[in-house]
C-alpha positions in Angstrom: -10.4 -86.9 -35.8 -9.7 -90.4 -34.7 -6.4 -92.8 -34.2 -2.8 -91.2 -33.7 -2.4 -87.7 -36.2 0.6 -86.2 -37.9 0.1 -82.2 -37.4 2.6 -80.2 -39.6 3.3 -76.7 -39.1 5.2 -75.1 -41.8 7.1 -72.4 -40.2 9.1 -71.3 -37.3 8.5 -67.9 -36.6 6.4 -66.8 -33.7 2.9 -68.3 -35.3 4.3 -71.7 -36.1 5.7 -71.8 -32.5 3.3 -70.5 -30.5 1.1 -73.7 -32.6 3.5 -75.6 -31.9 4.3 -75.8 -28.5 0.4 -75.3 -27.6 -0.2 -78.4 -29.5 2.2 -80.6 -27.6 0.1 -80.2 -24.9 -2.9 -80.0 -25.7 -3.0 -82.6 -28.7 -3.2 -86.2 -26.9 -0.6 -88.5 -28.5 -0.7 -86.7 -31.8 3.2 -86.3 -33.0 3.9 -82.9 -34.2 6.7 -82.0 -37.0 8.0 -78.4 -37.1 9.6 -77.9 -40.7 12.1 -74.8 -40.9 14.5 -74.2 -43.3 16.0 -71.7 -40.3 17.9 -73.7 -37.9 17.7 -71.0 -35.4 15.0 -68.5 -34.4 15.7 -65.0 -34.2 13.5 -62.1 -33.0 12.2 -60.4 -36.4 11.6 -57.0 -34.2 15.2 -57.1 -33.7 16.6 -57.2 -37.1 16.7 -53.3 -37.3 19.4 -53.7 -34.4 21.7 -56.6 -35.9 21.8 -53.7 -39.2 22.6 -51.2 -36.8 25.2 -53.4 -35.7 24.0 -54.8 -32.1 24.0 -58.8 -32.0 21.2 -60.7 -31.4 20.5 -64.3 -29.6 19.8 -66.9 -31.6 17.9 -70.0 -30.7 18.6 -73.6 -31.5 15.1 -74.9 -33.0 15.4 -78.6 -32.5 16.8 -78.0 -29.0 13.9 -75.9 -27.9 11.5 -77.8 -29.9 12.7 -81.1 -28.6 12.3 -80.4 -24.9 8.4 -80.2 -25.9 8.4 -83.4 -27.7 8.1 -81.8 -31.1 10.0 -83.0 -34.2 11.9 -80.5 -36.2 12.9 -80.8 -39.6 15.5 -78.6 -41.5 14.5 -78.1 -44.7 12.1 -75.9 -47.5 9.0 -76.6 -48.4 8.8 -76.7 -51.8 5.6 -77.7 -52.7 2.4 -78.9 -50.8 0.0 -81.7 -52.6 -2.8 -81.0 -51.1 -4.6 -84.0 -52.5 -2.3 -86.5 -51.3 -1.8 -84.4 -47.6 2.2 -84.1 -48.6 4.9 -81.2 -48.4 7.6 -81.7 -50.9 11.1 -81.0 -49.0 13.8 -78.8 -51.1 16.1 -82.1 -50.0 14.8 -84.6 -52.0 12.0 -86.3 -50.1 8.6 -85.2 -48.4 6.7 -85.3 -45.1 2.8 -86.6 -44.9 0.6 -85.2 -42.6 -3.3 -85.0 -41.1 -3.5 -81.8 -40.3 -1.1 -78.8 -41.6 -0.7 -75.6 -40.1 0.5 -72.9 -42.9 2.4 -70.2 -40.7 5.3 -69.2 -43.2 5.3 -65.6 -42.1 6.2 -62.7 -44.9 9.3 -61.4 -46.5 10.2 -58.2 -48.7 7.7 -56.7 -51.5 9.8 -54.7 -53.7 6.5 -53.5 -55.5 7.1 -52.9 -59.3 9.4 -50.0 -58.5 12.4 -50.4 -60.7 15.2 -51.4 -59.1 14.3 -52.0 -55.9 14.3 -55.6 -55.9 17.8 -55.5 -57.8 19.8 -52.5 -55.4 17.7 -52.1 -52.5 18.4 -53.9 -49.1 15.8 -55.3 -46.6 15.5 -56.2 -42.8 12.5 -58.4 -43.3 13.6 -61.8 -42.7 17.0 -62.7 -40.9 18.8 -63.4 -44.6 17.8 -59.9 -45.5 19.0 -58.6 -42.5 22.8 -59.9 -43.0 24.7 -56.8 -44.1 25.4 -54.0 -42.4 25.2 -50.3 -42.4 28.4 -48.9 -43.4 28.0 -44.9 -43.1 27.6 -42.6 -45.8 24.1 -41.6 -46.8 21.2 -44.4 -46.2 18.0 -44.0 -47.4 15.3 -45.3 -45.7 12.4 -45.9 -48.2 8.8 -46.0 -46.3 7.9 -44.7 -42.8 5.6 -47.4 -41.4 7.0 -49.2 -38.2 10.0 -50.6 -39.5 11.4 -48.0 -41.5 11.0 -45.8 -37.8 12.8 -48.1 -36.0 15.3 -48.5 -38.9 16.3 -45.0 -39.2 16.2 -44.5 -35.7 18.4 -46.9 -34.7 20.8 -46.4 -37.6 20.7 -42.7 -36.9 21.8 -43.6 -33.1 24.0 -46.2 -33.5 26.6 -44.3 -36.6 26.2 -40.2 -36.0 28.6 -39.9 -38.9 26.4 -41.5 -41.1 23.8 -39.6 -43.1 20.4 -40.9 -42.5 17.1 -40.0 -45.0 13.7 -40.7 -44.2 11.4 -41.3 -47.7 8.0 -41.7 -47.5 4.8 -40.2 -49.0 3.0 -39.8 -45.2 4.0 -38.5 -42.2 6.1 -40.9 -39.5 3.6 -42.2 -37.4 0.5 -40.8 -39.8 -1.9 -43.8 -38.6 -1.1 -43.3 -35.0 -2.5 -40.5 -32.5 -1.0 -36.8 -33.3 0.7 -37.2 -29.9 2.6 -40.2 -31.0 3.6 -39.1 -34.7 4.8 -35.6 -33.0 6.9 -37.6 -31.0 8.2 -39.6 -33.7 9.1 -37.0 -35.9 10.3 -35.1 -32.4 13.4 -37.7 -31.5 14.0 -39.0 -35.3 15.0 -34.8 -36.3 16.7 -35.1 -32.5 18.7 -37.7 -33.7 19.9 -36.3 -37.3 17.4 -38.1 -39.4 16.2 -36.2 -42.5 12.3 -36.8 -42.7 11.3 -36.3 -46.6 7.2 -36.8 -45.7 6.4 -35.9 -49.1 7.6 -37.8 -51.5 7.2 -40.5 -53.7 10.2 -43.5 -54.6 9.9 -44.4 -58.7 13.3 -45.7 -59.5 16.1 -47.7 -56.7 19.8 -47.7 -58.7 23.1 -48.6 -57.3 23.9 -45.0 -56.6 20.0 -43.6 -54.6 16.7 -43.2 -55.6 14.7 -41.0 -58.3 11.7 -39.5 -56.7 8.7 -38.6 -58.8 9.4 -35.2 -58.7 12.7 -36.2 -60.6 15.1 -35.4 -57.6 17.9 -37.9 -57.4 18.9 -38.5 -53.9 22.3 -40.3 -53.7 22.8 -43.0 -51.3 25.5 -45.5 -50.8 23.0 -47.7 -49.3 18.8 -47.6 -49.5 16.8 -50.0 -47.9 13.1 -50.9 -48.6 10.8 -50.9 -46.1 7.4 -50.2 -47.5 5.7 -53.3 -47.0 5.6 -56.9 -46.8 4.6 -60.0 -49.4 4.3 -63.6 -48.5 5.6 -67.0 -50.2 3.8 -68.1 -53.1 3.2 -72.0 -51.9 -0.1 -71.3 -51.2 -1.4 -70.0 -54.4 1.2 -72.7 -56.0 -0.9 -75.8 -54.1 -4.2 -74.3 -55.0 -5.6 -72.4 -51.7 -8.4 -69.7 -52.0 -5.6 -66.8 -51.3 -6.9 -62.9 -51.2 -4.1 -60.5 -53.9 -1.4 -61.0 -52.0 -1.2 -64.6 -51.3 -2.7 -65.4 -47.7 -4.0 -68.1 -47.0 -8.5 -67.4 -47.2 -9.8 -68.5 -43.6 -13.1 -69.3 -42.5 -13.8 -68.0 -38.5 -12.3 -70.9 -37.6 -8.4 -70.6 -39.4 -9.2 -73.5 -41.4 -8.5 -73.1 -44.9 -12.0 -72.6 -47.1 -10.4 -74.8 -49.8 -9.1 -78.0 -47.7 -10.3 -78.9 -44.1 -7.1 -80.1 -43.1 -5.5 -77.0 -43.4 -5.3 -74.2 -40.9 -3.3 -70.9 -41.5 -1.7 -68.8 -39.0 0.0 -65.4 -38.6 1.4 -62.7 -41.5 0.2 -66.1 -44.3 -3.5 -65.5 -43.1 -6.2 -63.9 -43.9 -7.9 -63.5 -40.3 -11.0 -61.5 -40.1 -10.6 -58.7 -37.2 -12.5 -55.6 -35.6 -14.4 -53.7 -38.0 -14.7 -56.7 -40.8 -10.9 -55.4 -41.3 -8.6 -58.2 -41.7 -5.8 -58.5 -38.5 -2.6 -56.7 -40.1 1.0 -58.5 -40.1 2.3 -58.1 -36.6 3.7 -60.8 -34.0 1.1 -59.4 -32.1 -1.1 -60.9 -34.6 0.9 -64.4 -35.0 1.2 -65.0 -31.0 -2.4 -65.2 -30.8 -3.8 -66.5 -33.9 -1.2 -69.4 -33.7 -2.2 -70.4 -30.3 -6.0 -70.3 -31.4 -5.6 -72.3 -34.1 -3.8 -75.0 -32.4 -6.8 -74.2 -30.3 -9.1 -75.4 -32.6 -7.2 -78.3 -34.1 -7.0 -80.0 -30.2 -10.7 -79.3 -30.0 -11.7 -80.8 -33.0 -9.4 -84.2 -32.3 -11.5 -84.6 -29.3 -15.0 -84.6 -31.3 -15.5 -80.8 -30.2 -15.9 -77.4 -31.8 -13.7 -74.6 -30.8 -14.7 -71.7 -29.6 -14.9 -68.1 -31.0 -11.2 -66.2 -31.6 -11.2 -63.9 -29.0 -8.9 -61.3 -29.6 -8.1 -57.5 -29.3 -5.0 -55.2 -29.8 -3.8 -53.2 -27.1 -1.0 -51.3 -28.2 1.4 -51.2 -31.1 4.9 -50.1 -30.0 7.6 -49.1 -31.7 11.3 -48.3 -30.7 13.3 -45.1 -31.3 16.6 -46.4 -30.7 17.8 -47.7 -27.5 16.8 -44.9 -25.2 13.1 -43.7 -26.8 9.7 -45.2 -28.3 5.9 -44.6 -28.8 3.5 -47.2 -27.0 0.3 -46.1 -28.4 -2.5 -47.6 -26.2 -5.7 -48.8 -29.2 -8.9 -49.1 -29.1 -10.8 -52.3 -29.4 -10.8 -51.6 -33.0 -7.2 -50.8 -33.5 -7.7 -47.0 -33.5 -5.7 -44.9 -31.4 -6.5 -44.7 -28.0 -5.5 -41.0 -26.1 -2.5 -43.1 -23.8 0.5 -42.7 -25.4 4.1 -43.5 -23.3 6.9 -42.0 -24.7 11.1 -41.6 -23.8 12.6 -43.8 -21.8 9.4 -45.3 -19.5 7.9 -46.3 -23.4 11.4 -48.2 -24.1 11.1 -49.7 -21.2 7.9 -50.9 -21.9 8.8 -51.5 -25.5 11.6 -54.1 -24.5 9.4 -56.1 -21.8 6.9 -56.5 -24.6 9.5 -58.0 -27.2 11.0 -60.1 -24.0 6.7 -61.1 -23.4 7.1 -62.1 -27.0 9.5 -64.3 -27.4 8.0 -65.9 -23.9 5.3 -66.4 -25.9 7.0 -68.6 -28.2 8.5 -70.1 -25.8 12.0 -69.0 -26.2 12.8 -68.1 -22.5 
């Protein structure tokens, strides 16, 4: 790359950032354009706590953006031409660029369960996460990471409230026995009713059918079983794997155009094992640094260096007082170490702190 470049990043959450800021230094005099249509960040581990009720900071994007020297612009993306190097703004006009980084992150996947999409709530992005838990009976649908945390901390912050637990697998299945045991130890501590056995078919305004054709009634159920990703990939003619990330070569450049690179939950990034790196922030810190990385490299008539990267541990809280940091392998398996009770929530919080650090939001 020669001359002055216009670098892009699509995306404000920790892998957009994390490019971001590493570009402004590392880029020369190349301008760099943040495009959001968030005007403030906030911590996507939190959101379980702002439904629990708890508020959360928020940060002013073009404020911390500006001190770097980085443009931010408030608007959707709509539509990349690809071709023509162009993002189509959901305001009217568009942005050009040399070099785009695609780091939109991942919302909700209702599946094809009926009526989930139309009843069920969400605390995957901050818009999904604005209501807030209002007692009764909740039902938690899915016992992966979030919906732990969720129930946990709903079941901690409201007593009165009635909190159920629905998943096919075992809190905490994929982690060491230590660590699930302690899961299911402090959620049943804390009132949550653990249904480790069953399967969600049908989400109405009133519960959820299971397959076994128990109604459970619920004044509220929220969906937490996985994660999809925005469609403006497939829509601008990427390679993208089923679910819509962004196909990488070793390098986060897109296989389809070199001027693209891909970052975080949008990407398909190949990890330990020939395994791809799952959605995490602890996937997005690194992966957007690396690819800004690469891009800085390249502008100076170099090629990058290999992604080095390893998991360490994958944490996750059991309300404000409890939570699992289960220590991994290099090749994201379980590890023996597991810290639990209060020295793990410690540790829990001054990774989420390390986080948003990372992103340079303190």
């Amino acid at each position: 790359m020669t001359g002055k470049q216009h670098i892009v990043v699509l995306g404000a959450g920790y892998a957009g950032l994390a490019a971001a800021r590493r570009l402004a230094g590392r880029a020369g005099t190349a301008q760099v354009t943040v495009v959001d249509a968030r005007a403030e960040f906030v911590e996507r581990v939190r959101l379980h706590q702002q439904v629990a009720g708890q508020r959360l900071r928020r940060w002013d994007l073009a404020e911390i953006l500006d001190r770097k020297g980085i443009r931010f612009t408030l608007a959707r993306a709509t539509r990349i031409d690809a071709a023509a190097k162009r993002v189509e703004l959901d305001r009217g006009d568009s942005i050009g660029y040399d070099v785009l980084i695609y780091a939109l992150g991942s919302l909700a996947d209702p599946g094809q369960v009926p009526g989930a999409a139309e009843f069920a709530k969400s605390v995957a992005t901050p818009e999904d996460s604005a209501w807030a838990a209002n007692g009764g009976t909740i039902a938690v649908v899915g016992a992966g990471a979030t919906g732990i945390e969720l129930a946990a901390e709903l079941a901690e912050s409201q007593p009165d409230s009635r909190v159920v637990l629905l998943s096919a697998d075992e809190p905490g299945a994929w982690l060491s026995a230590k660590a699930a045991a302690h899961i299911r130890a402090v959620l049943e501590k804390l009132g949550v009713e653990i249904r480790a056995d069953v399967k969600v078919v049908e989400v109405t305004a009133d519960g959820v059918r299971l397959a076994s054709g128990e109604f459970v009634e619920a004044r509220t159920t929220v969906w937490t079983t996985g994660f999809g990703v925005p469609d403006l990939a497939a829509q601008a003619g990427l390679a993208v794997d089923g679910a819509g990330r962004v196909l990488t070569d070793e390098s986060l450049r897109s296989i389809s155009y070199p001027e693209i690179y891909a970052a975080g939950d949008s990407a398909v990034v190949a990890g330990p094992g020939g395994r791809s790196l799952r959605m995490a922030c602890a996937t997005a810190l690194p992966t957007g640094k690396y690819a800004a990385d690469v891009i800085a490299a390249r502008m100076r008539g170099r090629e990058p260096g290999d992604l080095r990267f390893r998991y360490i541990v994958q944490c996750i809280s059991l309300g404000r007082r409890d939570a699992v940091i289960q220590v991994l392998h290099a090749d994201d398996t379980p590890a023996r170490t597991v810290l639990r009770g209060r020295l793990g929530a410690k540790v829990k919080e001054s990774i989420v702190r390390g986080a948003a650090s990372a992103a340079g939001l303190r």
